[in-house]
N, C-alpha and C positions, 0 to 999 in steps of 0.2 A: 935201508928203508924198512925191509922185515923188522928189525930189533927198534928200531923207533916208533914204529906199530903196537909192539908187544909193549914197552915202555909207557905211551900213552893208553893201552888200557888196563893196565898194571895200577897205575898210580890214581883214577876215581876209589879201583877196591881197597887201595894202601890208604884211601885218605877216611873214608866209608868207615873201616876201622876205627880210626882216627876218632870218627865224629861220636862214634859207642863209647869209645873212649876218655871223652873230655869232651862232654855232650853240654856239661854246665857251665865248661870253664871257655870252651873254643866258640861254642855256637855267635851269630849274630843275633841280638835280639835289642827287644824294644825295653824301654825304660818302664813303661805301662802296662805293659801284659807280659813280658817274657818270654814272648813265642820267638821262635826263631826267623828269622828274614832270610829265605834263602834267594830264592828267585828275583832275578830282576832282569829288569827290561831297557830297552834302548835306542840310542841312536848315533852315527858317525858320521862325518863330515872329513872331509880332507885332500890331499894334493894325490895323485897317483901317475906314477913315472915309468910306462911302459920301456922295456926292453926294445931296440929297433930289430931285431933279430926278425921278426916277420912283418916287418913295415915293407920289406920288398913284394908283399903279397901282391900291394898296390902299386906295381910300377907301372902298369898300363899291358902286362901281357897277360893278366887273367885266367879265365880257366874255361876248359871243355863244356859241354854238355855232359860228362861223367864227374866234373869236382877238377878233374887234372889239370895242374898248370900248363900252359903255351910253352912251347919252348921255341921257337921261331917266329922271330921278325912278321911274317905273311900270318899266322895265325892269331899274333897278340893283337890285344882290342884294338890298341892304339891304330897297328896297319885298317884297320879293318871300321874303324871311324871317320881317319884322316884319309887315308888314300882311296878306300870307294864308298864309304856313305856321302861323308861332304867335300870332299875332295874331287868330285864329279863322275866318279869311279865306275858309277851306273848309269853316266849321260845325264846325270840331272846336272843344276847347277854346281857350281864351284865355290861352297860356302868358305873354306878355308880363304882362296885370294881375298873374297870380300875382306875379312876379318883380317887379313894379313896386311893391306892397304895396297897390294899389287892387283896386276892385271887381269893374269891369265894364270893355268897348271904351272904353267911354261917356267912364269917367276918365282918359284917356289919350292923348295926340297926338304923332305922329309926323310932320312934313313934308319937303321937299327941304330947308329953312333949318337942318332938324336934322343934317344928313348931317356927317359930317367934314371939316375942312377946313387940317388941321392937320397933314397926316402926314409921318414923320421915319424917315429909319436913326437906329439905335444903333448906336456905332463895334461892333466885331463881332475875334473872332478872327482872323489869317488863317496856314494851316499852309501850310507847302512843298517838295517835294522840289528842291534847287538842283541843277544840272548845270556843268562848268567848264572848256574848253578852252583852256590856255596856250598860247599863242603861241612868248610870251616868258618875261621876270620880270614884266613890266606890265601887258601888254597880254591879254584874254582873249577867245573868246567861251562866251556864257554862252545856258543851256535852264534856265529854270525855270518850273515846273508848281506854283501857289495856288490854296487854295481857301479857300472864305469862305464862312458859313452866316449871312445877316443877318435884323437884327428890323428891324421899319416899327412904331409906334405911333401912334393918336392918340388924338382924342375925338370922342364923337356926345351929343346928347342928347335927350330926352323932355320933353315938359309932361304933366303930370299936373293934373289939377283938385281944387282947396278940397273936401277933405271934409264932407259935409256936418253944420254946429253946432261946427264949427273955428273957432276965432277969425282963423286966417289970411286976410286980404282978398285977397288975388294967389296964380294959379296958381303952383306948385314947375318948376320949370326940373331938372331932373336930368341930371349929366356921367355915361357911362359911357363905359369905352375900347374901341376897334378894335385889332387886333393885324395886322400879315401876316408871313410869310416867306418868304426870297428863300435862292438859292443860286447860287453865283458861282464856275467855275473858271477861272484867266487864265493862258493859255500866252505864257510871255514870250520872246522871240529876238535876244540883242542883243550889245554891243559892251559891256566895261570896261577900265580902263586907271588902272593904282596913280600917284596921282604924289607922287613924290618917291623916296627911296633910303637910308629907313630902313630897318634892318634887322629891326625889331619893328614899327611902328607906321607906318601913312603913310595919306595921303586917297586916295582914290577917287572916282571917274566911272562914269558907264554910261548906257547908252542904248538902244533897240529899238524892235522889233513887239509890240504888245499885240494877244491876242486872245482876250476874256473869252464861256464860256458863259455865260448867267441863264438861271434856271428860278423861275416862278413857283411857290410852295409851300404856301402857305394862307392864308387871309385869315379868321379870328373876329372876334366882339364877346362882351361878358362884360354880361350885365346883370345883379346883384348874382349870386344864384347858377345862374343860366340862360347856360352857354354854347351856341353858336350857330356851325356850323360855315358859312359864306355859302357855300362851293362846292360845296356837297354838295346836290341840289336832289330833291324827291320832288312826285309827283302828289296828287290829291286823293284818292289810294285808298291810299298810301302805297309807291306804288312809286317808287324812283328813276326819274331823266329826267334825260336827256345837254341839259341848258341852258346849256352852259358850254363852256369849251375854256379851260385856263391856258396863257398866251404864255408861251413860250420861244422862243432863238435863241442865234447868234454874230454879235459887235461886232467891231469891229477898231480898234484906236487906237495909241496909241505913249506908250512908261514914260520916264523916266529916272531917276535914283539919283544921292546921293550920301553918304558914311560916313567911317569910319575902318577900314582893315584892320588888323589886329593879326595877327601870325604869333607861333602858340602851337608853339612846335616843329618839328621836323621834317614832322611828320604831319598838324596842322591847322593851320588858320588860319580865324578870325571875323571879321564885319565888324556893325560896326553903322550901321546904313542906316536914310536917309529916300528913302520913292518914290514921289514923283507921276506919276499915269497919267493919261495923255487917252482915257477907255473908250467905247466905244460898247455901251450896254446894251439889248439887244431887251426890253425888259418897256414894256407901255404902248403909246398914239400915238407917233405921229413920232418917233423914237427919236433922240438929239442926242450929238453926242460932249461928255462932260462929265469934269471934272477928279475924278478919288479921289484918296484919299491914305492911306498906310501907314508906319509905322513898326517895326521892328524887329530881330533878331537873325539871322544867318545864319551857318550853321558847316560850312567845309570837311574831308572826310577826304581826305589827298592820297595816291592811289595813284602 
C-alpha cells in the first residue's frame, strides 16, 4: 500500500513535466482560441454491489450503548423486542400472538436457533459528482465523491404450536424477514490515463485512494402486519432508553477502474466503467478490507 502511495503521487509530477514538455503538441485545447481544456466536471450513475461480509451487522443482535456488538441471545435487539417489548415481557399485551394468528405466549417460541443467519446487500444505486484534471490528452487526475444508500435482507423465524382439534401432528415453523440499511459515501483520489489515440473512442485505466463513510441506518422485522423498529428501545413505563448506539466510521482502501471513453464533441466526453474497490467499512466487529464492485456511466462537461 506504501509504494502504491508513492506511485500515485509520483506520476501527477512525472506527467507535470510532461505537460512543459509538449505543452503544444499534448495539451487539450479548443479549435477557437487554443487554450487549454483541463478541468472538467461531472456526474455518475450506476449499479453498486456491496460485499456481504458486514451484512451480519444487521442480524437483529446489534450493539451496546458504547458501539459494541451483542453477543448473546438475551442481549441482542431481537430478545429484547420479541420477548419483552411485545411479547408481553413487561405484562403489557402480547403483540407478537396477535400478529402470529395464535393465542397466548404459550403458542409461540422464539430461540437463538431462530435468529437470522442469512443476511445479504441488494446491489444498490450509486450517484456521483466526478471531478477531472488533465494533465495531458491521456493522462488525468481525478476527485470523485459516491454515494450509495443500501438494503441488507434476511430471514428469522418462529414455532408456533398445533392448535388445539387441528389435525396437524407437528409444530408450524414460520419464515418472516429482517431488513436493515446502510449508507455509503466513498471519496475517491486517483490517477487515469486513455490508452490508445482514437479520436472518439479508446480504453482507459485508473487507479487511487478509497475512503468510504458507512452509517448504520436501521435494522426492522416485519411479522405479517406488525413491523418492529429494533433500534428504537422503550422502558417498562413506555419511555424511551438510550440502549443502543449505531456504528459509524471512515475506511480506507484503494479503487481501480477500467472502460471505454467516448468523446462526444467538443464539450463532453462519457465513459463507461467497471470499479472494483478494496473498502474498509466501519459497520460491525473487526472491520476487514473487502472487495465492492460497481458498474456504470460517467459524463464529462469540459470547461
Amino acid at each position: 500500500m506504501k509504494n502504491f502511495i508513492k506511485l500515485l503521487l509520483f506520476l501527477p509530477l512525472l506527467n507535470s513535466n510532461l505537460l512543459f514538455a509538449q505543452e503544444n503538441s499534448e495539451a487539450e485545447t479548443t479549435e477557437e482560441t487554443g487554450k487549454q481544456r483541463s478541468f472538467k466536471i461531472g456526474f455518475y450513475v450506476g449499479s453498486y454491489f456491496a460485499n456481504k461480509y458486514t451484512a451480519g451487522a444487521y442480524d437483529g443482535y446489534g450493539f451496546d450503548i458504547n458501539g459494541v456488538r451483542n453477543t448473546t441471545f438475551e442481549t441482542s435487539y431481537m430478545f429484547q423486542k420479541i420477548i419483552m417489548e411485545y411479547g408481553g415481557g413487561y405484562g403489557q399485551l402480547d403483540q407478537i400472538a396477535q400478529a402470529l394468528g395464535v393465542n397466548t405466549t404459550a403458542d409461540w417460541l422464539f430461540t437463538k436457533d431462530d435468529m437470522p443467519t442469512n443476511m445479504r446487500y441488494t446491489p444498490s444505486f450509486m450517484f456521483g459528482l466526478q471531478c477531472r484534471y488533465s494533465v495531458d490528452k491521456k493522462n488525468a487526475i481525478s476527485l470523485n465523491l459516491n454515494v450509495a444508500k443500501l438494503k441488507v435482507s434476511g430471514n428469522f423465524t418462529f414455532t408456533t404450536r398445533t392448535p388445539t382439534g387441528s389435525s396437524q401432528i407437528n409444530n408450524s415453523i414460520q419464515t418472516f424477514g429482517i431488513i436493515g440499511g446502510e449508507q455509503r459515501l466513498m471519496i475517491q483520489v486517483g490517477y487515469s490515463r486513455i490508452l490508445g489515440n482514437n479520436e472518439k473512442a479508446n480504453f482507459f485505466v485508473e487507479g487511487g485512494l478509497n475512503m468510504t463513510y458507512s452509517q448504520f441506518d436501521k435494522n426492522e422485522i416485519l411479522i405479517n402486519n406488525l413491523r418492529i423498529d429494533l433500534t428504537a428501545f422503550y422502558d417498562y413505563q413506555g419511555l424511551q432508553s438510550p440502549q443502543t448506539r449505531l456504528p459509524r466510521g471512515m475506511g480506507f482502501g484503494a479503487y481501480g477502474g477500467v472502460g471505454v471513453n467516448l468523446t462526444a464533441g467538443e464539450k463532453f466526453t462519457v465513459q463507461l466503467l467497471y470499479i472494483p474497490s478494496y473498502e474498509g467499512i466501519k459497520i460491525g466487529d473487526n472491520p476487514k478490507l473487502k472487495w465492492q464492485h460497481s458498474i456504470g456511466l460517467r459524463a464529462y462537461y469540459n470547461f
